[in-house]
LUMKOL-662237 format. One record per residue (C-alpha): x, y, z; residue in one letter. Coordinates in steps of 0.1 Angstrom, whole numbers, plus 5000, padded with zeros to 4 digits. Example, Ala and Ser with C-alpha at 12.3 -4.5 7.8 and 13.67 -1.06 7.14 Angstrom:
! LUMKOL-662237
512349555078A
513749895071S
! end
This chain:
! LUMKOL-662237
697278494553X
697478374587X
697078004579X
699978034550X
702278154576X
701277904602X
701777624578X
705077784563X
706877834593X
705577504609X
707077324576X
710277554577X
711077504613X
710377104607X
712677114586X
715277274605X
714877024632X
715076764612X
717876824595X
719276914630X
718176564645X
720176354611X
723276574619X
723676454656X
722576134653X
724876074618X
727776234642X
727376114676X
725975774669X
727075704642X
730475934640X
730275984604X
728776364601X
726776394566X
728476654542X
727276924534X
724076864557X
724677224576X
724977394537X
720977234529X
719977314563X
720877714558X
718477734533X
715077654555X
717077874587X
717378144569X
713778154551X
712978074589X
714278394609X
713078604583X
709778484576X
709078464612X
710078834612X
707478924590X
705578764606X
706078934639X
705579244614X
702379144605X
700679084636X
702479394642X
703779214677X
707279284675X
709079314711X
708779624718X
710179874755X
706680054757X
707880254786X
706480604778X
702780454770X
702780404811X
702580764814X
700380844787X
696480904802X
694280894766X
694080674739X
694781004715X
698081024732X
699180684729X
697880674692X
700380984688X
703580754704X
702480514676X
702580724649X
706380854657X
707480474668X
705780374633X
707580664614X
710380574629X
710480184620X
709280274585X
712080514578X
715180284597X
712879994574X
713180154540X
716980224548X
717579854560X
715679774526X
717279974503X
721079854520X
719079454508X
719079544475X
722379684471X
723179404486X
721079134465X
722279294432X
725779224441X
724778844452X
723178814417X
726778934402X
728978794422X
726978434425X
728678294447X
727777914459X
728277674484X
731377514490X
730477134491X
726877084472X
727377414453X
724177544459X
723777904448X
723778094477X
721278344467X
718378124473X
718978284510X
720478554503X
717378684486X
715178584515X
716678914536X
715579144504X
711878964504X
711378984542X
712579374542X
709979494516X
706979294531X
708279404566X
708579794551X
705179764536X
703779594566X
705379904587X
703580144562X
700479974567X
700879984603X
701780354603X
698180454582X
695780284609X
697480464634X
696880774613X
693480704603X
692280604640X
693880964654X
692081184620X
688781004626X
688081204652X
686980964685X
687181084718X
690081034738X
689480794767X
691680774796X
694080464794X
692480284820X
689080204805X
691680004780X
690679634781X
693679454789X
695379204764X
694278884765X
697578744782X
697678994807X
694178834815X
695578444817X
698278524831X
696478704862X
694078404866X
696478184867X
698578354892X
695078394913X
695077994908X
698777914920X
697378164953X
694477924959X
696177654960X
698777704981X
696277825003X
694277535001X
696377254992X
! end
């Protein structure tokens, strides 16, 4: 799964850019902007922002303001603050979800389409609906570790005996290699 996102969002974004890259240069050098260019180009934006959102989902590294698991001393404690946080993602999901669909069956009524290359517009429109139910399910999924890991019982270790992410971990060497060398150089 990891490699179809990588290469999906590596062609989607390429895309974007590229279509970006014709628009100013057809504009500015040439001062002739492209119709209908910024209608194609919503298309691969859109898929974009929300594939790369359930994506973030996935790898269940959202941004997130963790500022009560600083004063949380066991792992069973912070597993707890996941479960609500998850609870509450899944339930503010499904609702987000559910508002897609109402909204996706009235795109498939209405279908409406671009104003230049008429291009149907639900080909994005649909993308919101798609990225809410994998993000929901991802949530879900998410929300049943969490449970599993607190019923299965482990002991509760006090949060410092956490190994620390692996960014926490280059970011401190480098920082120790900025000191030594302005010490040294």
């Amino acid at each position: 799964m990891e490699t179809v996102f990588r290469y999906t969002l590596t062609l989607l974004i390429t895309t974007v850019a590229g279509f970006q890259a014709v628009q100013v240069i057809s504009r500015y050098v040439f001062e002739t902007p492209m119709m209908g260019l910024e209608e194609m180009a919503l298309i691969p934006t859109m898929w974009l922002y929300i594939l790369g959102a359930v994506n973030a989902s996935r790898e269940d590294t959202q941004i997130r303001a963790n500022v009560l698991e600083v004063f949380l001393k066991t792992d069973k404690a912070r597993h707890w603050l996941f479960v609500i946080a998850e609870t509450i993602s899944l339930a503010i999901s499904s609702w987000l979800t559910w508002w897609a669909w109402d909204y996706f069956k009235y795109a498939k009524r209405v279908w409406k389409e671009s104003p230049t290359l008429y291009i149907p517009t639900i080909i994005y429109e649909s993308a919101l609906l798609l990225g809410l139910v994998i993000m929901t399910l991802y949530t879900g999924w998410h929300l049943l570790k969490h449970l599993r890991t607190l019923t299965a019982g482990g002991e509760a270790r006090p949060v410092d005996t956490i190994t620390e992410p692996a960014e926490v971990t280059e970011f401190r060497l480098l920082t120790e290699e900025q000191k030594g060398e302005k010490f040294h150089g």
